[in-house]
C-alpha positions in Angstrom: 11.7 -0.5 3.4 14.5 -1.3 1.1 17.1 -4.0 2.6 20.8 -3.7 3.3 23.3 -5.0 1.0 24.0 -7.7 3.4 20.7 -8.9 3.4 20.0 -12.5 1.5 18.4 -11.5 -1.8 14.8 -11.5 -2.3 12.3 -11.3 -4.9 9.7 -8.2 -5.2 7.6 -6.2 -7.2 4.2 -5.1 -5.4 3.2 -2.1 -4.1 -0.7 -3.4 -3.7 -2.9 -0.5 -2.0 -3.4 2.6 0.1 -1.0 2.7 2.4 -3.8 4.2 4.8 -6.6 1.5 4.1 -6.8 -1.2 7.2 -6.9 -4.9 5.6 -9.5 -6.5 8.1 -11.1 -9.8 6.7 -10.6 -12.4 4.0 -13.7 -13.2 2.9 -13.3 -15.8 0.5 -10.2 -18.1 -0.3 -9.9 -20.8 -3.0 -7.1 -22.3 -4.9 -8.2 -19.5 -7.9 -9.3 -16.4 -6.3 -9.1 -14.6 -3.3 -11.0 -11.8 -1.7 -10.2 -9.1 0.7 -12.7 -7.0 2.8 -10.6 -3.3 3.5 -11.4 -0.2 6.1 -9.8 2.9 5.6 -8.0 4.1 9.1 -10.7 6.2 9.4 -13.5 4.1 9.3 -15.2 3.3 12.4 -14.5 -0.8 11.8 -11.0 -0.3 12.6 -9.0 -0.6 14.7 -6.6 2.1 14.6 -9.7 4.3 14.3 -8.5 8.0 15.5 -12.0 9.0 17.3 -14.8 11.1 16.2 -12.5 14.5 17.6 -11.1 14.6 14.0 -12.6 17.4 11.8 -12.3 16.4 7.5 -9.7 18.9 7.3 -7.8 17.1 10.3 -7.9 14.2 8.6 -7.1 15.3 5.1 -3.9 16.7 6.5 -3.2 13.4 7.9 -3.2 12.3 4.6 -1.3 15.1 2.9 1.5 14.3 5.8 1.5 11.0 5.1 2.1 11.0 1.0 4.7 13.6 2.0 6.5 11.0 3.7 6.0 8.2 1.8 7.2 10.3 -1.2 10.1 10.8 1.0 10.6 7.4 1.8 10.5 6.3 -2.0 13.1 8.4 -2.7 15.6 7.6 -0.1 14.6 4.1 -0.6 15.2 4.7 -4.7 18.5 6.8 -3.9 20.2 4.2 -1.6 19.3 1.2 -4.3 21.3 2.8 -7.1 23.9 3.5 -4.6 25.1 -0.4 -4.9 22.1 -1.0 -1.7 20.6 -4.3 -2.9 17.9 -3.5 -5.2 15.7 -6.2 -3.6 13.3 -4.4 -1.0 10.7 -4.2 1.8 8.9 -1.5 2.8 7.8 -0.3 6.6 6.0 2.5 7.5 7.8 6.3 8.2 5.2 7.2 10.7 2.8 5.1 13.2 1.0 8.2 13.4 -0.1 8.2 9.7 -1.8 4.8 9.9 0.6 4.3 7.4 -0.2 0.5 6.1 -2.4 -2.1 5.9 -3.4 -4.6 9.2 -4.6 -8.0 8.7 -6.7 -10.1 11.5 -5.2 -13.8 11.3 -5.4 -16.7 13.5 -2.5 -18.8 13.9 -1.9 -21.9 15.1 -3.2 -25.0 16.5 -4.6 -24.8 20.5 -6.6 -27.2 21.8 -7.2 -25.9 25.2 -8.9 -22.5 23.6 -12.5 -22.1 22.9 -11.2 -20.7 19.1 -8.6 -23.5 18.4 -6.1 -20.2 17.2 -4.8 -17.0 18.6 -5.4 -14.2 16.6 -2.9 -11.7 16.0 -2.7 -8.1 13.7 0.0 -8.7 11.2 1.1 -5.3 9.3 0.9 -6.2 5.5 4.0 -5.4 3.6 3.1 -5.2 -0.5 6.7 -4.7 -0.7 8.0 -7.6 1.1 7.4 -11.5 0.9 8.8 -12.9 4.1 5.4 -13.7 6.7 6.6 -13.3 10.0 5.2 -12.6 13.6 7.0 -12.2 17.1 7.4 -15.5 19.3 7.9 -16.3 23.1 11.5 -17.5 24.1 13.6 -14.4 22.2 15.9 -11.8 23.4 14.1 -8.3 22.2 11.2 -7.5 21.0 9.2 -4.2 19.3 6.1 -3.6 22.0 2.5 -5.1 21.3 -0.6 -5.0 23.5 -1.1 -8.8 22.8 1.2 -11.4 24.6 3.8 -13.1 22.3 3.1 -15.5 20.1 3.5 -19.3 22.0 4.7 -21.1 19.3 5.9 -23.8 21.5 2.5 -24.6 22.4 0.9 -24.6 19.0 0.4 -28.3 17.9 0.6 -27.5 14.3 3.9 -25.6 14.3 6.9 -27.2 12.7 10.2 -25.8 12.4 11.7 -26.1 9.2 14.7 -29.0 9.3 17.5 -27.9 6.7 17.9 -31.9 5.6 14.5 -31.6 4.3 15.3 -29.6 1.2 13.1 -27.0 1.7 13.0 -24.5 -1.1 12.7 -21.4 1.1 15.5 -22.6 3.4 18.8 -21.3 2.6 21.4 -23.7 3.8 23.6 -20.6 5.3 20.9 -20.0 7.7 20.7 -23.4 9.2 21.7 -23.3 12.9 23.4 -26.4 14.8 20.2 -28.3 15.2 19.6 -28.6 11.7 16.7 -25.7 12.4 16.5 -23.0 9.2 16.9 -19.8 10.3 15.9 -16.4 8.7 17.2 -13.0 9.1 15.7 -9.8 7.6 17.6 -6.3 7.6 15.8 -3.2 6.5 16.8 -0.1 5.3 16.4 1.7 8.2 18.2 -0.9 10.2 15.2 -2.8 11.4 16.3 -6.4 11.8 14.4 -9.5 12.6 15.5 -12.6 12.7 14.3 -16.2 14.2 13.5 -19.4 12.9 11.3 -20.6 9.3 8.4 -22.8 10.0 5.2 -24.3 8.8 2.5 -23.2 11.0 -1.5 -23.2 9.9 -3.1 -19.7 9.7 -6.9 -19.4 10.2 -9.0 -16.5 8.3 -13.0 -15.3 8.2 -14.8 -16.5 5.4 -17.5 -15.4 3.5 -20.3 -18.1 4.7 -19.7 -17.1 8.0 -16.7 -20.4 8.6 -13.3 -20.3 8.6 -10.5 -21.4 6.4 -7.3 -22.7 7.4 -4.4 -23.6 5.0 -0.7 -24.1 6.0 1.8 -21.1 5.6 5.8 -21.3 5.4 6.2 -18.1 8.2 9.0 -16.8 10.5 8.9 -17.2 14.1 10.5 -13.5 15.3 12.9 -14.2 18.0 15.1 -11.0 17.7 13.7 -7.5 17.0 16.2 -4.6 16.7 15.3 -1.0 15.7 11.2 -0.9 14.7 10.4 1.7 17.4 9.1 4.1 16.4 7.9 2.3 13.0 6.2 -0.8 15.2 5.9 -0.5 18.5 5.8 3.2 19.6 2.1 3.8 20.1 2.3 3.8 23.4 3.8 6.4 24.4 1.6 8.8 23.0 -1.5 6.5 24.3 -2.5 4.5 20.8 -2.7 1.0 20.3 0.3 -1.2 19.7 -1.8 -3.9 17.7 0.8 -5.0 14.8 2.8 -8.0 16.2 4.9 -8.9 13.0 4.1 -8.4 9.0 2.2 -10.4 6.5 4.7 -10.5 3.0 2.2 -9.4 0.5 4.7 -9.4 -2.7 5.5 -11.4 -5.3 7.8 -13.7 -4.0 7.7 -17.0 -3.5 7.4 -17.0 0.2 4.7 -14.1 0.0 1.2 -14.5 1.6 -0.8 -14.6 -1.8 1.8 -16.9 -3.6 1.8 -19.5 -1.0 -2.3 -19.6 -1.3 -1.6 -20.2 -5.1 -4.4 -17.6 -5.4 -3.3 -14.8 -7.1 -2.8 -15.6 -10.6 -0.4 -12.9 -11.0 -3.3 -9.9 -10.9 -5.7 -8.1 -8.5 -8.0 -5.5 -8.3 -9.5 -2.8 -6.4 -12.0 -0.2 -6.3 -11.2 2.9 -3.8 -14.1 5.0 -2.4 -13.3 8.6 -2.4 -12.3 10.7 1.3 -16.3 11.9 1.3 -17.8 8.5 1.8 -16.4 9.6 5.7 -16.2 7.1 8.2 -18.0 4.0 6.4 -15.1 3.8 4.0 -14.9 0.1 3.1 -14.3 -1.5 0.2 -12.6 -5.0 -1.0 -9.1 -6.8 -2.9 -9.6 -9.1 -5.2 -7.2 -11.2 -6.7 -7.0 -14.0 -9.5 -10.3 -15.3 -10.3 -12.4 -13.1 -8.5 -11.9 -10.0 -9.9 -14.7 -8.7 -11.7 -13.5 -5.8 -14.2 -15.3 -6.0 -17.5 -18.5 -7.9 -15.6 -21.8 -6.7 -16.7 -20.5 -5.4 -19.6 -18.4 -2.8 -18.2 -15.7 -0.6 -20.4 -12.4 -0.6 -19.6 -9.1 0.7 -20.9 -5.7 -0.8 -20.2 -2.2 0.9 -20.6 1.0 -0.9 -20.2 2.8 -1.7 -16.9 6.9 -1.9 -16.9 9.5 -2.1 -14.4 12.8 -1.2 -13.5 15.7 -3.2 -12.8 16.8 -0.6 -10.3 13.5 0.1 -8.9 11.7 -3.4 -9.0 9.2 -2.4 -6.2 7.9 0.1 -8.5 4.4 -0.2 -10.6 5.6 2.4 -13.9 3.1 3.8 -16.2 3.8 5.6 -20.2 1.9 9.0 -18.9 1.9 11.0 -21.8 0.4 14.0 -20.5 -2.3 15.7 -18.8 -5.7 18.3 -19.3 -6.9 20.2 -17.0 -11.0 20.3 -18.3 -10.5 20.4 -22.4 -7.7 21.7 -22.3 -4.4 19.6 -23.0 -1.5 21.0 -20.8 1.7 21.5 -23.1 3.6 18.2 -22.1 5.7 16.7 -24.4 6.2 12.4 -23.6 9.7 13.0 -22.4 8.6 15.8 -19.3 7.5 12.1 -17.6 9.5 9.6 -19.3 12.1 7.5 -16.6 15.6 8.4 -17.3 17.6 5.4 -17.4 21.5 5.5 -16.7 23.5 6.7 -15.0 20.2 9.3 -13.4 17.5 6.1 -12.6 15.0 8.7 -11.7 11.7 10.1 -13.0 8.6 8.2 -14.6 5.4 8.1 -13.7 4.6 5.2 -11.1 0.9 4.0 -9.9 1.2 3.9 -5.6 -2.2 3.8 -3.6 0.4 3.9 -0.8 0.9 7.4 -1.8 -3.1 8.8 -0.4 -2.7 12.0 -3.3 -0.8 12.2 -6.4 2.5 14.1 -6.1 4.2 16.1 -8.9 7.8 16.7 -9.7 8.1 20.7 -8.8 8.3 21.9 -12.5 5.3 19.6 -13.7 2.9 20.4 -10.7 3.8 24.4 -11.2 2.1 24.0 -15.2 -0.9 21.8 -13.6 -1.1 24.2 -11.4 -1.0 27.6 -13.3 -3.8 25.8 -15.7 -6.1 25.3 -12.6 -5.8 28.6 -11.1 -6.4 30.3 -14.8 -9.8 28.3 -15.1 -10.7 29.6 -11.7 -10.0 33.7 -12.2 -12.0 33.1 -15.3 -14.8 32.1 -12.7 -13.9 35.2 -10.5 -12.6 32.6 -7.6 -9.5 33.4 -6.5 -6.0 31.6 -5.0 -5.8 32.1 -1.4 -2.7 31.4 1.3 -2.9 28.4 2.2 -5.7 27.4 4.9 -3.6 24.1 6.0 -0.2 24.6 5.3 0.5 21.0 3.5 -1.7 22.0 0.6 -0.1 23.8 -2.1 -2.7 25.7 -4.1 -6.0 26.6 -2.6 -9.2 29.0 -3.7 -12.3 30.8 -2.5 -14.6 30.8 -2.2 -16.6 27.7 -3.5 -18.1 27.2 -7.0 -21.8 26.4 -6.4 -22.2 23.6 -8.5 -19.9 20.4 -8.8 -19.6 21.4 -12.6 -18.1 24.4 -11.8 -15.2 22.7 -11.2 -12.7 21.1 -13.9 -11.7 17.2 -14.6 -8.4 16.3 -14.9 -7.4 13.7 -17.4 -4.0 11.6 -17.5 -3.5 10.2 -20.6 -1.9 7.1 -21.0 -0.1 4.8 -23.0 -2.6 3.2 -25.8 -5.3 6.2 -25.6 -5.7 5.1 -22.6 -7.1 8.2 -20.4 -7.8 8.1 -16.9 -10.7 10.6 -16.3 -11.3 12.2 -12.9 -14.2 13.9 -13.4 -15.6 14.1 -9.7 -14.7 17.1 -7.8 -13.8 14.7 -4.5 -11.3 13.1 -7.0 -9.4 16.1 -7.9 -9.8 18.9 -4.9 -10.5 18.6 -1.3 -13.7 20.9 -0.7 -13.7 22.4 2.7 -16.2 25.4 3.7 -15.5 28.4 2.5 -12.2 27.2 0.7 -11.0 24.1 -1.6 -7.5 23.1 -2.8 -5.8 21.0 -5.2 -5.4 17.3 -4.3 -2.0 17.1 -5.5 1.2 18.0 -3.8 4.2 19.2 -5.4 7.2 17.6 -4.4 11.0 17.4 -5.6 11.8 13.6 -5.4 13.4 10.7 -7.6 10.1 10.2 -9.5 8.1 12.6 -11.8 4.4 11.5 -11.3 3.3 9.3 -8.0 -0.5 8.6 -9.0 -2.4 8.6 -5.6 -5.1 6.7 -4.1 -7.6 10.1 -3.9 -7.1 10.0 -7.8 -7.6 7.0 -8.1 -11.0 6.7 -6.3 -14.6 5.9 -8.0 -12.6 3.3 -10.6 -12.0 0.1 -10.4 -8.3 -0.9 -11.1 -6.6 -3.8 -12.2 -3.1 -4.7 -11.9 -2.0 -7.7 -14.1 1.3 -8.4 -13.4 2.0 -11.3 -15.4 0.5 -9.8 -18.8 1.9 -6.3 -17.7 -1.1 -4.5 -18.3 -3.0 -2.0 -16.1 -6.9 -1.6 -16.4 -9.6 0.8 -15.3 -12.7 1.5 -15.6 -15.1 3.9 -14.5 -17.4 3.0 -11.3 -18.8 4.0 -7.9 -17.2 1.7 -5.4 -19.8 0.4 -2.9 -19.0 -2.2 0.1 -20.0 -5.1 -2.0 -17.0 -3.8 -5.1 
């Protein structure tokens, strides 16, 4: 969610993971590395969970919906940055009903009268954002969540930040008559929180079956305007209201991974594709801990850039695309980013996106490539069984491959293979469709988490490099 103009400035360039994966459990934190254990929203382990009543195809839609929006999203986000918005952003969800981001379990504070000496609280994380911040007793308004407010008051470890003391994430505008540093955060679509900046000791699960507690810099909420319906709006159509605040995931300073010191500018991942069902799971890794290249593993890397007017933004040099062994008639430019005065196109990696959209024009030649190798097999294109998919067939090819790969091809010779059918088509009964939508919006290519299952990815952000590499993601990737 991209900021107003009159919002201080901040620093970010993340977009981390699937915007409908459920972050659950660290499992391992040390000054070098940092590990993550994920659920997808699906999976039985979470807690936004939708209930066995959902057929695949119910859920797939879900899915479809949600890159839809999110694609949306981007673009106005994009739009209103070039139109002298601030270009420094967050991001929030569109929809509650897409279990549209991440959710972290974290224990804060310091209570001594508790059997757990910390309350525990579901913090949405923001990869687009850096400021940590949950909703504290003694405000004026508030978003709704099923768990009481955060007593901040009664927490022995929590300090408000004094403005004499120098603090570096203090801004000496914000300090109120008490000397207390205050924080105020306005969103693009007018969300506003605001309250006080203070050190306060967050508690997560670790690996050996302890805890770990460090100190965090984090803001105490006092004054929520406009997050209903994006926080807070579950209840009315009788879901859970379990986010009570966000965890700043990006790569500023005040973010949750650079306040660890743990993320050594780069992390990983390794998605399990929509058939693994309801035991999706799967884990983050950053700095030390990621394991690309282990065990002698191949990998390719392709360069990562970024825009001035689109910092939030992973960008990729796609240079074209094959549909089985056949390379499509792309020239470089179809998905180059056009720079002034247009700032639009490119090709950008977003696991927030759950499939890879296409730029009408582009997806209309993928398309007409994949629905020539099917009449050669006698299976035709039907309507469209569920309306968000674009280009469907039937009936089924009998064997897996019957169906065609699809490459992207990189910067560097770098080519990103997808050569599982549950990577490139959704495969229902009697039917199957692309995975890919086609969509007119500010950006050519928006590679999507489906696409991006059964590798394991790395983003380095300080060496600028992207790396993949072929592998079936298990619970212990």
């Amino acid at each position: 969610m991209a900021r107003s103009e009159n919002a201080l400035p901040r620093c970010v360039l993340l977009t981390i993971l699937c915007i409908s994966l459920l972050l659950s459990t660290v499992v391992a934190v040390n000054p070098s590395g940092l590990t993550m254990k994920i659920f997808h929203i699906d999976s039985k382990n979470s807690p936004l969970y939708p209930g066995d009543h959902l057929t695949q195809e119910e859920r797939f839609q879900r899915l479809i919906k949600q890159s839809k929006a999110r694609a949306l999203y981007l673009g106005s986000k994009k739009l209103n940055r070039t139109n002298s918005i601030n270009p420094d952003v967050a991001r929030l969800p569109l929809a509650y009903e897409a279990g549209s981001s991440y959710v972290a379990l974290v224990g804060i504070g310091t209570f001594d009268d508790l059997a757990q000496p910390f309350k525990n609280y579901y913090l949405m994380v923001d990869s687009g954002s850096d400021l940590i911040w949950t909703q504290c007793q003694g405000g004026v308004s508030y978003f709704h969540q099923d768990e009481p407010l955060y007593p901040a008051a009664d927490s022995s470890s929590y300090q408000p930040l004094r403005c004499n003391d120098g603090h570096p994430f203090c801004d000496p505008e914000e300090c109120d008559d008490e000397d207390i540093c205050r924080y105020e955060e306005v969103y693009l679509t007018d969300s506003v929180t605001s309250g006080v900046l203070a050190k306060e000791r967050f508690t997560v699960n670790s690996d050996n079956d302890g805890l770990e507690s460090f100190e965090i810099i984090m803001g105490c909420g006092t004054k929520q305007e406009n997050f209903d319906p994006f926080l807070g709006g579950g209840f009315r159509s009788q879901k859970p209201d379990i986010i009570a605040g966000i965890l700043g995931m990006g790569s500023g300073a005040r973010s949750f991974i650079n306040q660890l010191g743990a993320g050594e500018g780069k992390f990983e991942y390794c998605l399990q594709p929509y058939t693994a069902g309801v035991a999706l799971s799967t884990y983050l890794r950053f700095g030390s801990d990621v394991r690309i290249g282990g065990a002698q593993q191949v990998y390719s890397s392709t360069p990562l850039f970024f825009q001035p007017h689109d910092p939030g933004a992973y960008y990729l040099h796609l240079e074209g695309i094959s549909i089985g062994p056949e390379r499509l008639p792309f020239q470089r430019r179809d998905f180059e980013y056009k720079a002034y005065p247009l700032h639009r196109g490119g090709c950008i990696i977003d696991s927030g996106v759950s499939v890879t959209s296409m730029h009408g024009p582009l997806f209309d030649r993928v398309a007409e490539s994949v629905d020539a190798y099917f009449r050669d097999l006698n299976i035709l294109r039907v309507a469209r069984p569920l309306r968000d998919f674009d280009l469907c067939f039937s009936p089924n090819p009998k064997e897996d491959k019957d169906y065609p790969s699809m490459t992207f091809h990189f910067q560097n010779a770098a080519d990103f293979i997808m050569d599982k059918p549950d990577t490139v088509f959704f495969i229902a009964g009697n039917y199957f469709c692309l995975g890919i939508g086609r969509f007119d919006g500010v950006y050519d290519v928006m590679f999507g988490a489906m696409q991006q299952a059964r590798k394991r990815i790395l983003h380095d952000v300080m060496r600028g490099t992207l790396s993949f590499a072929a592998e079936e993601c298990q619970l212990a990737s």
